[in-house]
N, C-alpha and C positions, 0 to 999 in steps of 0.2 A: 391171215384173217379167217376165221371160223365161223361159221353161219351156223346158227341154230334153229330150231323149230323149223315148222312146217313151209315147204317152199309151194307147196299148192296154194295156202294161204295167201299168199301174195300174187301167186299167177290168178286168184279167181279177184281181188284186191284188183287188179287191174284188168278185168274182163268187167267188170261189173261197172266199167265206167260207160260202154257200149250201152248195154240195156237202158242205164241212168238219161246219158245221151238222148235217147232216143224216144225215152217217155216225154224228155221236154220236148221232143219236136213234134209228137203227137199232138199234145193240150196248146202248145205253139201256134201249132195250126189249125186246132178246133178253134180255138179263141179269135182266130181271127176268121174261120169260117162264120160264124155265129155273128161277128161286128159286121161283115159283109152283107149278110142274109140272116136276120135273126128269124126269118119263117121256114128255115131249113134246120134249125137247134134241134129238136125230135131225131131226126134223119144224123144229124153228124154225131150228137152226143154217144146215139149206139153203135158207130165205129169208131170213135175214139176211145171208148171203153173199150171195143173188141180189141183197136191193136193196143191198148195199156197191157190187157190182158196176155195177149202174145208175146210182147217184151217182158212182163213181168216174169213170165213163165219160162223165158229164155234164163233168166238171174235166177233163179232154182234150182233150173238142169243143173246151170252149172257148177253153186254149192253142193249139189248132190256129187257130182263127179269132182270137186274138189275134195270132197271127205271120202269117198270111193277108191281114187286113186290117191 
């Protein structure tokens, strides 16, 4: 059996389920921050951006170094 195309494609195919993961456990837990305390939504909403923003940033690198290597 012979395998074609790109095998980084499938190693970042299955990295990128981490990142995915992990944005839902972010807004997971804004959202239940927010139902808890909805006079703290200012205060959570801008680190739950921050870490969307971190994880998002992680599923880049890794595209990038999936077409890199």
């Amino acid at each position: 059996m012979e395998l074609t195309g790109s095998m980084n494609m499938i190693g970042y195919g299955l990295a990128a389920i981490g990142p995915g993961i992990g944005i839902g456990l972010i807004f997971a837990a804004y959202i239940s921050g927010v139902a808890r305390q909805p006079e703290a939504q200012g205060r959570l909403q801008s680190i739950a951006i921050l870490g969307f923003a971190l994880a998002e940033a992680l599923a880049i690198i890794g595209i990038a170094l999936a077409f890199v290597l």
